[in-house]
ROLOVO-462763 format. One record per residue (C-alpha): z, y, x. Coordinates in steps of 0.1 Angstrom, whole numbers, padded with zeros to 4 digits, always signed. Each point is the difference from the previous one (the first is absolute). Layout:
ROLOVO-462763
ZYX...
This chain:
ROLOVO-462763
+0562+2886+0207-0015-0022+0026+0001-0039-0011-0009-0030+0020-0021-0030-0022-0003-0033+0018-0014-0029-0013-0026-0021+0009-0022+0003-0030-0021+0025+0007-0015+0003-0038+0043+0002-0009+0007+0027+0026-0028+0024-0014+0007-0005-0033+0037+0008+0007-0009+0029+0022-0021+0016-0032+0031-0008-0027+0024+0013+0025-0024+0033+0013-0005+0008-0034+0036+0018-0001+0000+0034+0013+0011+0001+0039+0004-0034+0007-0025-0010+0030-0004-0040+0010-0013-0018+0030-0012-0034-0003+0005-0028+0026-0014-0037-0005+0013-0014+0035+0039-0001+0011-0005+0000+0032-0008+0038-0003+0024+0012-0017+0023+0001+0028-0024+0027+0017-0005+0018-0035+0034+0005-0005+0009+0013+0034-0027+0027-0004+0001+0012-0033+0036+0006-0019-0005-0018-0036+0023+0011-0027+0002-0035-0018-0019-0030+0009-0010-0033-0021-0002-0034+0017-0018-0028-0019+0024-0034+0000-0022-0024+0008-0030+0007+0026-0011-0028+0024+0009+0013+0033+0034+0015-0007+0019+0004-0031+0008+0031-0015+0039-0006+0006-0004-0008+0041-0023+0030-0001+0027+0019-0011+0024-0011+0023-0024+0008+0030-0008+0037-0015+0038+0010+0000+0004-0011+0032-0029+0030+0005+0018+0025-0025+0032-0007-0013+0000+0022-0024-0034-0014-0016-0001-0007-0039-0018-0029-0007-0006-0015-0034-0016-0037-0005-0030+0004-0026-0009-0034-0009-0012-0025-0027+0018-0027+0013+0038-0010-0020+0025+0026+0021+0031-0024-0019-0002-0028+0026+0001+0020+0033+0022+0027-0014+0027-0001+0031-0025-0007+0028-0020+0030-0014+0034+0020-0004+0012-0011+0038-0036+0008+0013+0011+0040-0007-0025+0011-0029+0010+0025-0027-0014-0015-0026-0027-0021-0016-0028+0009-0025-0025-0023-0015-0034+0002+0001-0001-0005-0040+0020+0033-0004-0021+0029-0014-0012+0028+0012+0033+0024-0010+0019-0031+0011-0009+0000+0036-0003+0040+0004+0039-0001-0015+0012-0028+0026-0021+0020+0031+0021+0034-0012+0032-0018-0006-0004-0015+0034-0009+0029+0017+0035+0012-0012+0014-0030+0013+0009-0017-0028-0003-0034-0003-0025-0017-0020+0013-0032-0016-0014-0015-0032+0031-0001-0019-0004-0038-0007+0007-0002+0041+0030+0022-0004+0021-0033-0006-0005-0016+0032+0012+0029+0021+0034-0022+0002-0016-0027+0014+0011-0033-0010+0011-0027+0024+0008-0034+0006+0031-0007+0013+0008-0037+0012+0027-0015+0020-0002-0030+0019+0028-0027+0002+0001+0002+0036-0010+0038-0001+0029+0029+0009-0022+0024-0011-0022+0010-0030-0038-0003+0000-0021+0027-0018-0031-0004-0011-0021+0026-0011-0024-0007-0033-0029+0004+0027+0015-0023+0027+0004-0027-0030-0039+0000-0013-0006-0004+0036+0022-0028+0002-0022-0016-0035-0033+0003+0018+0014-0013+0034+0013-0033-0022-0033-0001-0010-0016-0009+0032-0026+0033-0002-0013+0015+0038+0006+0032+0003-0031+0014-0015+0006-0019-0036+0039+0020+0001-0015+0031+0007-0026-0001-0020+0023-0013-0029+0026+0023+0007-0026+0033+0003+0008+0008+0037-0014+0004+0037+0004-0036+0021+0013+0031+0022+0031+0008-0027+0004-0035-0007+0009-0015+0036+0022+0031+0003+0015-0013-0031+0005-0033+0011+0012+0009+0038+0028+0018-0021+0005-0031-0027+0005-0023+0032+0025+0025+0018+0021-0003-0033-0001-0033-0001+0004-0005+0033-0033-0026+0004-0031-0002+0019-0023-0015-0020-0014-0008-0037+0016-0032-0002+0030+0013+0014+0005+0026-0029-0012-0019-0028+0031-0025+0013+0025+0026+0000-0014+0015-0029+0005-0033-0024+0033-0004+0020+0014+0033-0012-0010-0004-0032-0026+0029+0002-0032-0027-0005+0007-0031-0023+0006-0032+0017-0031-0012-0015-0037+0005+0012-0016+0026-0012-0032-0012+0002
């Protein structure tokens, strides 16, 4: 079985290559820089790969998303140290199959690369409970129709209130500056603003934000 690693820790990426070579038939290649795995991939067929979360170029989630645009059909799992919990749906929407963490043991990881490799998914079961995603549903006076916000959308809305730049959110919030402009391109569409202000307005106006600073 042929398994992609990529993390940029180099002294994490061998040691997981040794746990994870040290079961029979299992082969892994190690990458440290995104921006070759794009290449990698499109040379070499990889029967499960594992994407860190959090690496300083690109997060393992938008790497995802760029890989399957490459192969479909790829099985990617997040292996990180970082809490999955808060970024379970924009981890779930960016098309992984799974996430293992990098505290698991040995027998752990070797069970979650095999399960994978079936294509099973690999939730912790803890996660299980917010596959139905819960929303925020708000209605404005002067509104014909309903508002949703997703839990994601509404911590977003938190740390906008709190007057952070862009780098404090995404840092805060464990994503790429990349995801989170995405994110709030999207949050304005809903809302149907243009800027910061704009949404934070609407926001307390709807009822999402309280009317109150949240300073």
């Amino acid at each position: 079985m042929e398994i992609l690693l990529v993390d940029d820790h180099r002294s994490v990426v061998e040691g997981t290559k040794m746990l994870i070579e040290s079961e029979p038939g299992l082969n892994v290649t190690i990458e440290t820089d995104v921006y070759c795995v794009p290449d990698i991939v499109r040379l070499k067929k990889f029967d499960v790969m594992l994407f860190d979360l959090y690496m300083p170029s690109m997060n393992g989630a938008d790497l995802a998303r760029k890989i399957l645009d490459y192969v479909p059909d790829a099985i990617i799992l997040i292996y990180s140290g970082f809490e999955i919990a808060p970024h379970f749906n924009l981890l779930m929407e960016s098309g992984v199959s799974g996430f293992i963490a990098k505290t698991s043991t040995r027998e752990q990881l070797i069970q979650a690369i095999r399960c994978a490799a079936r294509k099973e998914a690999i939730v912790p079961m803890f996660l299980l409970k917010q596959l139905r995603r819960q929303e925020i549903v708000v209605q404005g006076e002067k509104e014909r129709e309903e508002t949703t916000i997703t839990q994601e959308e509404d911590k977003l809305l938190r740390e906008l209130a709190k007057g952070k730049s862009n780098k404090e959110i995404s840092q805060s919030l464990l994503i790429s500056q990349r995801s989170l402009e995405y994110s709030l391109t999207e949050l304005f569409q809903k809302l149907q603003v243009s800027s910061r202000v704009e949404v934070i307005k609407k926001a307390k106006r709807l009822g999402i934000l309280p009317a109150e600073d949240l300073y």
